[in-house]
C-alpha positions in Angstrom: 150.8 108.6 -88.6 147.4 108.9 -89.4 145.5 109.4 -93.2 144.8 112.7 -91.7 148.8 113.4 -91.7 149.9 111.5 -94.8 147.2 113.8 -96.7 148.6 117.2 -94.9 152.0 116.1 -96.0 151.0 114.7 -99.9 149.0 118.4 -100.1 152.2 120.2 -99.1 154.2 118.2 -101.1 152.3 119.1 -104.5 151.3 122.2 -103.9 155.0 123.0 -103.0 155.5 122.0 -106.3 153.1 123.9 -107.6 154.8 126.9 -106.3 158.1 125.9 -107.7 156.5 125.7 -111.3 155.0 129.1 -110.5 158.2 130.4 -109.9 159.3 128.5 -113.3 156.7 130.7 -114.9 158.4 134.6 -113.3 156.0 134.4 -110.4 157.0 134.8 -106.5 157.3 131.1 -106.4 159.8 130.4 -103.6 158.0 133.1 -101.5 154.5 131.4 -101.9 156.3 128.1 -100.9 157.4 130.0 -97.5 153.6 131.2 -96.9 152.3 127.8 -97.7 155.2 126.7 -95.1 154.6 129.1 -92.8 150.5 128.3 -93.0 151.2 125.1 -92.1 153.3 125.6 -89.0 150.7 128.2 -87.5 147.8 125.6 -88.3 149.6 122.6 -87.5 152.2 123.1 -84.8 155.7 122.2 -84.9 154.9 120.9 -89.0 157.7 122.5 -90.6 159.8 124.5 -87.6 160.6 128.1 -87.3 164.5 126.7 -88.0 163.2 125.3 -91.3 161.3 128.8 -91.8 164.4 130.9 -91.5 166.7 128.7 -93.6 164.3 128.8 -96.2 163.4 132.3 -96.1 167.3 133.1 -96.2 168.0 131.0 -99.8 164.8 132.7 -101.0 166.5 136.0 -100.4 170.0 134.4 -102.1 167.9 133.2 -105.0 166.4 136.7 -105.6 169.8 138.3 -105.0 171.2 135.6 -107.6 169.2 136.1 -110.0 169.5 139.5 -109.9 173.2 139.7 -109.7 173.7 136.7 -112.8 172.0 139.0 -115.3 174.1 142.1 -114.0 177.3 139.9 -114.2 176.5 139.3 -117.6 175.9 142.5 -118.7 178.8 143.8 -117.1 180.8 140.8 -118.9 179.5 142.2 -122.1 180.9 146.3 -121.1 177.4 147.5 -120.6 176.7 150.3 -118.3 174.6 151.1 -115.7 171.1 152.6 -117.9 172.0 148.7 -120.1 171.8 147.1 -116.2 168.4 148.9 -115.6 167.2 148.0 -118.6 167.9 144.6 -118.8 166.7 144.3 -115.1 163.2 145.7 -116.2 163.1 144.2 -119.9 164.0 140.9 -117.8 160.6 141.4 -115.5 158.2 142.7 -118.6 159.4 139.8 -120.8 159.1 137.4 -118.4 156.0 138.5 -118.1 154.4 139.7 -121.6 156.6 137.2 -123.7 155.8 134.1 -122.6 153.4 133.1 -124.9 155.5 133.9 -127.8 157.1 130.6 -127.1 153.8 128.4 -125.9 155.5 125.8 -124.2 155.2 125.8 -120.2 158.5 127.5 -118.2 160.7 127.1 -121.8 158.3 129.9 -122.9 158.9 132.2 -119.7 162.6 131.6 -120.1 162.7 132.6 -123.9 160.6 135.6 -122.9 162.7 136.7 -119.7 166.2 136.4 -122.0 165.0 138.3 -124.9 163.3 140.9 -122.2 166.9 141.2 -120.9 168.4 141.3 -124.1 166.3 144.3 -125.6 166.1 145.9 -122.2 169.6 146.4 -122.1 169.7 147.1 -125.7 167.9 150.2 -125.2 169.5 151.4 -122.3 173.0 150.8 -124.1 171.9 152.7 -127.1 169.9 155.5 -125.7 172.6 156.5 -123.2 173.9 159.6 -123.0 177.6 158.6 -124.2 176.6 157.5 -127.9 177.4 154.1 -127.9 178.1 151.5 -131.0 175.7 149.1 -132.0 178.4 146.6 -131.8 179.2 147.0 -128.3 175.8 147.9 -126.6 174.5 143.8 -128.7 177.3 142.6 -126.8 176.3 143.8 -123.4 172.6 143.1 -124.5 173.8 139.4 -125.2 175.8 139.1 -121.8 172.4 140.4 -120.1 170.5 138.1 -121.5 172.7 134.8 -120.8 173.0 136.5 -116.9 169.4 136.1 -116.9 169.2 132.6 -118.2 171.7 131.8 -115.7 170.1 133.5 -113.2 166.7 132.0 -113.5 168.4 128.3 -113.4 170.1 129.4 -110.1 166.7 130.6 -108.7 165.1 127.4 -110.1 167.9 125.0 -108.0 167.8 126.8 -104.9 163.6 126.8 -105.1 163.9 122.9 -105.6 166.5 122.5 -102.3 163.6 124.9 -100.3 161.0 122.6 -101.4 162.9 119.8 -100.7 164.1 121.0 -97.2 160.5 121.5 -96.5 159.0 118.8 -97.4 161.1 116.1 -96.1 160.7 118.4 -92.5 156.6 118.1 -93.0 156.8 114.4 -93.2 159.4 113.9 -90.6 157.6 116.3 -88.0 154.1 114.9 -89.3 155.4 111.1 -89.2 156.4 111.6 -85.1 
């Protein structure tokens, strides 16, 4: 292995988790780890593997579709209905987003805005539905969103960590032979 190689592999390694942080913070994370992956096997042959590639981009697609389903689940826990799941799916994204700095500490922050996102998403949509329903029970659903979310994100979180991992360890093992 030459320094050449052991830098390659060091880069991919932080900038990996760089993306993982990213994805911490509501951004495309896991999916800029794939492109950073997939840069390095079309610059640097047989560095990560198209096997790797495919495994990866398949738990990318299960974290999306986890996170996703946990904050449905938990609205669905809480009886919400299906304008309370489209609004705590879009409050989820716009919190995640505008709320962060409410809370100025990094990925906490993004969490805290995400949840409450999901909570008054869902809030909305349970209350300006067209069946009238009580405060009581569209909070409830709005609360069950917003743990789903939480949820959700941590599940995203752990499957971006075992992509990064996967990757990694392939980089150094492909770059070391």
């Amino acid at each position: 292995m030459t320094a050449l190689h052991v830098i390659l592999a060091l880069g991919f390694a932080l900038m990996g988790a760089g993306c993982l942080v990213l994805g911490l913070l509501g951004l495309p994370g896991n999916w800029l780890l794939l492109a950073l992956a997939l840069g390095m096997e079309l610059l640097f042959t047989a560095s990560v593997g198209w096997g790797f590639l495919f495994v990866g981009l398949l738990l990318a697609i299960a974290a999306e579709v986890l996170e996703t389903w946990a904050s449905v689940a938990g609205l669905s826990a809480g009886g919400g209905s299906r304008r309370g799941m489209w609004g705590a799916i879009l409050g989820g994204l716009v919190g995640g987003i505008l709320l962060t700095g409410l809370l100025p500490i990094p990925i906490v922050g993004t969490l805290v805005g995400a949840a409450v996102g999901a909570f008054l998403g869902a809030l909305v949509g349970e209350l300006t539905g067209p069946d009238g329903r009580p405060a009581g029970a569209s909070l409830k659903a709005a609360a069950g969103a917003a743990c789903g979310r939480v949820l959700g994100s941590f599940g995203k979180t752990i499957l971006g960590v075992m992509i990064w991992t996967m990757l990694t360890v392939q980089v150094f093992w492909n770059l070391w032979a």
